[in-house]
C-alpha positions as CSV (number, residue, x, y, z in Angstrom):
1,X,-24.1,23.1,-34.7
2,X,-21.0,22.4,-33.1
3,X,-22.3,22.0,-29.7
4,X,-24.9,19.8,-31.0
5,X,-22.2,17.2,-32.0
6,X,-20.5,17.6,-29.0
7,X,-23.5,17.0,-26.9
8,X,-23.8,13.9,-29.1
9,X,-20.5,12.9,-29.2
10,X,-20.6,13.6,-25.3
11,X,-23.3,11.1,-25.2
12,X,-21.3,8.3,-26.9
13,X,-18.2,8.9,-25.4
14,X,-19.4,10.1,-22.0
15,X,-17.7,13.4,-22.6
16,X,-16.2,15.7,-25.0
17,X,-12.6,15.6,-25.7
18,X,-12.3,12.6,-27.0
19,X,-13.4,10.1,-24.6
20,X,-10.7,9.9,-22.7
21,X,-11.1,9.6,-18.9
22,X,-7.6,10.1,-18.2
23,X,-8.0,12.9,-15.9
24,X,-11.3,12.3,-14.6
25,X,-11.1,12.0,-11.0
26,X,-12.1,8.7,-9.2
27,X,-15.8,8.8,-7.4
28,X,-15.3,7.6,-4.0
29,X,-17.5,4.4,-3.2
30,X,-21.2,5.3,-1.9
31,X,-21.5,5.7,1.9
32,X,-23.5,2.5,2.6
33,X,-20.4,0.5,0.9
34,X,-17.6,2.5,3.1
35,X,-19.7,1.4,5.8
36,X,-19.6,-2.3,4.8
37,X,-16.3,-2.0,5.3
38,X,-14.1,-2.9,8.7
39,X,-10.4,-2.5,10.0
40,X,-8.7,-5.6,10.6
41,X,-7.6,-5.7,14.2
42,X,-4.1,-6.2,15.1
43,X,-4.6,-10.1,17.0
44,X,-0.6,-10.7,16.1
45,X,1.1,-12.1,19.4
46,X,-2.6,-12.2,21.2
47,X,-3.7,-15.3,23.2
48,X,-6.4,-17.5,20.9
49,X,-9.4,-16.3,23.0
50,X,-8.8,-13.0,22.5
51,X,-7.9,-12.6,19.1
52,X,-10.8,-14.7,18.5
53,X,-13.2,-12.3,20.7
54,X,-11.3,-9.2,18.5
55,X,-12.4,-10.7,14.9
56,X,-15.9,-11.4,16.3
57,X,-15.9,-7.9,17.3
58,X,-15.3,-5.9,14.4
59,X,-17.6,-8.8,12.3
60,X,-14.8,-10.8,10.8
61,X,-14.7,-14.8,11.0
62,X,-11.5,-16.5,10.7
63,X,-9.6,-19.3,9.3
64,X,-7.1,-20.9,12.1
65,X,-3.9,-23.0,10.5
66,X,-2.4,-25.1,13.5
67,X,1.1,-26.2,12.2
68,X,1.7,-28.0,15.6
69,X,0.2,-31.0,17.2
70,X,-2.2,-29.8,19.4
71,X,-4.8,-29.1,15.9
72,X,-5.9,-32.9,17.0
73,X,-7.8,-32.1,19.9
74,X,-6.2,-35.1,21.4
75,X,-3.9,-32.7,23.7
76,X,-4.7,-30.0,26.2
77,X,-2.7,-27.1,25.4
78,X,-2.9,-24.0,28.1
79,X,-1.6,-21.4,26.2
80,X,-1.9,-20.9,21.9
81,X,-1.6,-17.3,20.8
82,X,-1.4,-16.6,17.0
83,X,2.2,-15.9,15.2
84,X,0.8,-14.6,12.2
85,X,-2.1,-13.5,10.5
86,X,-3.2,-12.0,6.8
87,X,-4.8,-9.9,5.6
88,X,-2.5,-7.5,7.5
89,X,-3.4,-5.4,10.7
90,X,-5.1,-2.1,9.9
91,X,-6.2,-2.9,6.3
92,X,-10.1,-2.6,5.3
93,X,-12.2,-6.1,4.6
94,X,-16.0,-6.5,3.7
95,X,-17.9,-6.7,7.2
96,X,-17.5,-10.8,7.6
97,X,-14.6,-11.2,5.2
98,X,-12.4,-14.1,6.7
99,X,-8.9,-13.7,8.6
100,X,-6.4,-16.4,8.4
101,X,-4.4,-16.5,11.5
102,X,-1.9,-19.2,12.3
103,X,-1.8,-20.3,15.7
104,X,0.6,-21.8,17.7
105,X,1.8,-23.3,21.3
106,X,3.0,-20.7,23.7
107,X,7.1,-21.2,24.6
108,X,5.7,-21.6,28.5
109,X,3.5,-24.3,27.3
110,X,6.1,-27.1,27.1
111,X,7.2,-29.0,29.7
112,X,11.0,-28.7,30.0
113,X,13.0,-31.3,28.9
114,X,13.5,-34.7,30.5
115,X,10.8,-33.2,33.0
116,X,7.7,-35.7,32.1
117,X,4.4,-34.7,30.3
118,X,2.2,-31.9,30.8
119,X,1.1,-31.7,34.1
């Protein structure tokens, strides 16, 4: 008799004991969703073509932030690479999860001062 009402009480609660789930451990997620799943590449410090090439790669698109002028498309800039970018390097995103990466002017890219325009 008693193990009928716990099988029924198991039933209800999903287990005898109380219900409590406590120290049930956590089921890791099915195969086909780990798979769905991609490291973010490190594109930090990268030129824009490649970090751009990286996230394509491992089936990410991105979101590019230009805080300087060039964003316009007025001015030829030869050399952006990306200061910053989140989610982090090295954490997991759904395959085609988006990447914001700031990207800026390279140091070199100026002209020096008082020296003209770019060339």
């Amino acid at each position: 008799m008693a193990a009928a009402a716990c099988t029924a009480l198991a039933l209800s609660l999903g287990a005898c004991g109380g219900g409590s789930h406590e120290n049930t451990p956590a089921r890791a997620a099915p195969a086909a969703d780990r798979a769905a799943l991609v490291v973010v590449p490190d594109v930090t410090g990268k030129s824009m073509d490649t970090a751009h090439r990286a996230l394509r790669r491992a089936g990410l698109t991105f979101t590019p932030v230009f805080p300087g002028g060039y964003s316009s498309g007025y001015n030829e800039v030869p050399c952006v690479k990306i200061a910053s970018q989140a989610p982090a390097a090295g954490e997991l995103r759904p395959r085609g999860a988006s990447v914001r990466i700031v990207e800026v002017t390279c140091r070199k890219a100026y002209p020096p001062r008082g020296k003209g325009s770019w060339p």
